[in-house]
C-alpha positions as CSV (number, residue, x, y, z in Angstrom):
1,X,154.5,66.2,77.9
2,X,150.5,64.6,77.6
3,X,151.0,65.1,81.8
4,X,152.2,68.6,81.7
5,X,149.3,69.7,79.1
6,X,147.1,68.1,81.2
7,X,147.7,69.9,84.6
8,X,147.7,72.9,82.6
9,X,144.5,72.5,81.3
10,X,142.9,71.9,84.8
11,X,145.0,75.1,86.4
12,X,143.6,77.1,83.3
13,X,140.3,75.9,84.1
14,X,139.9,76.3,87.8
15,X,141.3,79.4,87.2
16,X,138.7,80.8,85.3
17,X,135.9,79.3,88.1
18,X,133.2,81.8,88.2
19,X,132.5,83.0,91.9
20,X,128.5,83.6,91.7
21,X,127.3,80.7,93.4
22,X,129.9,81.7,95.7
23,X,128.3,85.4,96.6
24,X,126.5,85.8,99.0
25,X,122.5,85.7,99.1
26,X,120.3,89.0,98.9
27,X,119.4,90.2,101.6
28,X,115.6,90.8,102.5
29,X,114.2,93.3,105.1
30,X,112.8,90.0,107.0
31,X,115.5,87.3,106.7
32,X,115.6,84.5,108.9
33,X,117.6,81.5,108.8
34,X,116.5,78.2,107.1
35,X,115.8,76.4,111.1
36,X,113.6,79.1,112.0
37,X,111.7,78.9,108.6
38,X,111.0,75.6,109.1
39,X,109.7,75.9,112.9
40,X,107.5,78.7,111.4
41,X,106.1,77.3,108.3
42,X,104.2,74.4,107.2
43,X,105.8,71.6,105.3
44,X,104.2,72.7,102.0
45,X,104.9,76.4,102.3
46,X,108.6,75.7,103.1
47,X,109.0,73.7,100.3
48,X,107.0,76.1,98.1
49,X,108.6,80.4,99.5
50,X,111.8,78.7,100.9
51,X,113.0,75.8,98.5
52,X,111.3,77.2,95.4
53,X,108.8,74.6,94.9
54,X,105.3,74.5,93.1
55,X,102.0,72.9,94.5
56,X,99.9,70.7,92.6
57,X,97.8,72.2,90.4
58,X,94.0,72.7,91.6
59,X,94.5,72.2,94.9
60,X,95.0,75.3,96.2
61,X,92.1,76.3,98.7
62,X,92.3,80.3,97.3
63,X,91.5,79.0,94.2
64,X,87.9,79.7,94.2
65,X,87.7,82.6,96.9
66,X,85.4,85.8,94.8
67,X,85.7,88.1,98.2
68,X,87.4,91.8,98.0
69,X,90.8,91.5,100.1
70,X,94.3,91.2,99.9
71,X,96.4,88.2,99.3
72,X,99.6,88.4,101.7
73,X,102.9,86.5,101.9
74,X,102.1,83.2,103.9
75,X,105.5,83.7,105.1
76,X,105.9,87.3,106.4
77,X,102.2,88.6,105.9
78,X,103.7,91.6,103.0
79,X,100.6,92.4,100.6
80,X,101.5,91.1,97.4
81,X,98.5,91.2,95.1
82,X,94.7,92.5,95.3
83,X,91.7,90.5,94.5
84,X,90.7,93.2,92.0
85,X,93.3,91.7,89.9
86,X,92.5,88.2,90.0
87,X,91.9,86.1,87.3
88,X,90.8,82.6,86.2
89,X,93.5,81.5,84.1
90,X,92.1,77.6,83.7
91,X,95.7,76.8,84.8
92,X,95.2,75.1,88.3
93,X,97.0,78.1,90.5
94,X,95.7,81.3,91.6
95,X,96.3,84.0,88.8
96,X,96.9,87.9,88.6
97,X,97.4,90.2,86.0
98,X,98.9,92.9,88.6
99,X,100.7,92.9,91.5
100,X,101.2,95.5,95.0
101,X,104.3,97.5,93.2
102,X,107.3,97.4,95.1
103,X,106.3,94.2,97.3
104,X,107.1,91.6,94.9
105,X,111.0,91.5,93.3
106,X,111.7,89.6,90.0
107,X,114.8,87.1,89.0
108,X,115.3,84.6,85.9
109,X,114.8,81.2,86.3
110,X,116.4,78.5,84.4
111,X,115.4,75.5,86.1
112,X,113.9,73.7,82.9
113,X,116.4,74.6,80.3
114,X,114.7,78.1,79.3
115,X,113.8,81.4,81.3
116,X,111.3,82.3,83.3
117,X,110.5,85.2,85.0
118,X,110.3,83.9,88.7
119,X,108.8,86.3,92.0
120,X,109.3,86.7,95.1
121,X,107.9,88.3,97.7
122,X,110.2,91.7,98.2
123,X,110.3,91.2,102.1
124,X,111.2,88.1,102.8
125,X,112.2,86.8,99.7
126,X,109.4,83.9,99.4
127,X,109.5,82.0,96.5
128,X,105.6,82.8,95.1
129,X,105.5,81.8,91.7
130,X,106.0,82.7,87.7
131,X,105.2,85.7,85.5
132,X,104.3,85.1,82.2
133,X,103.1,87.3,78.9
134,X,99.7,85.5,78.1
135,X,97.3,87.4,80.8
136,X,94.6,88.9,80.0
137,X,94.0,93.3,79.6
138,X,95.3,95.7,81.2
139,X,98.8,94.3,81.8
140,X,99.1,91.5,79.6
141,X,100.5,89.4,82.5
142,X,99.9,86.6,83.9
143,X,101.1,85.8,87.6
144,X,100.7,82.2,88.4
145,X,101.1,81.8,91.9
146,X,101.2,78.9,94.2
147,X,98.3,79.3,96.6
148,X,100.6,77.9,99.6
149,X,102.5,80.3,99.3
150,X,99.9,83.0,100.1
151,X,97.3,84.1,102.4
152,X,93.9,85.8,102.0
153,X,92.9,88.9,104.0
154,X,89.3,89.7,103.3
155,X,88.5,93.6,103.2
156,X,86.8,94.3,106.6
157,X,83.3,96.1,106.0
């Protein structure tokens, strides 16, 4: 009887297996596969937009850059956030309290046992960083991003 109880249970319980991890990924106007990310990127920025990593804090070259420009997505060159917005946030990672409306996309991240709000770059889907509520005026945001994961276009003039 303890048998028959038993195989019930697990029959009950595979039966009830949610299918989301087994959908399939979202799709991005520039979507390559994981082979040709890796031929096209640097170690650090694969890890970083394509495995969802995070750079060392204060080491990020773009940290200290002052210059009007762009900041682009190191993977597929989208414009992601101005310099206007650009912030010191003390934290170690380049910081914004706006971003280039419809070329960054938003999802929940649960990674360390609480949500985040994590972006992406809307093109390509590059991992860039975390949004957070403790930025400064106008937005109130604060978008820490990992400087690998971006590149710097200076305004030509």
């Amino acid at each position: 009887m303890k048998k028959l109880l038993l195989l019930g249970l697990l029959v009950s319980l595979y039966a009830c297996k949610g299918t989301a991890q087994n959908e399939k990924k979202e799709q991005f106007p520039v979507s390559k596969t994981e082979a040709e990310w890796k031929a096209e990127l640097t170690d650090a920025e694969f890890q970083v937009l394509r495995k969802e990593g995070t750079e060392r804090a204060f080491t990020s070259e773009l940290l200290n850059i002052k210059e009007e420009g762009t900041y682009v997505c190191a993977a597929c060159q989208n414009p992601v956030f101005k310099s206007k917005t650009k912030f010191d946030s003390g934290t170690g990672w380049p910081s914004f309290y706006d971003y280039i409306e419809g070329n960054v996309a938003f999802s929940s991240d649960n990674k360390l046992g609480y949500t985040r709000t994590e972006e992406h770059c809307a093109n390509c889907g590059g991992h860039l960083g975390h949004v957070f509520n403790d930025g400064p005026k106008p937005t109130g945001k604060r978008h820490c991003i990992n400087g690998v994961a971006l590149n710097f276009v200076p305004t030509k003039g």
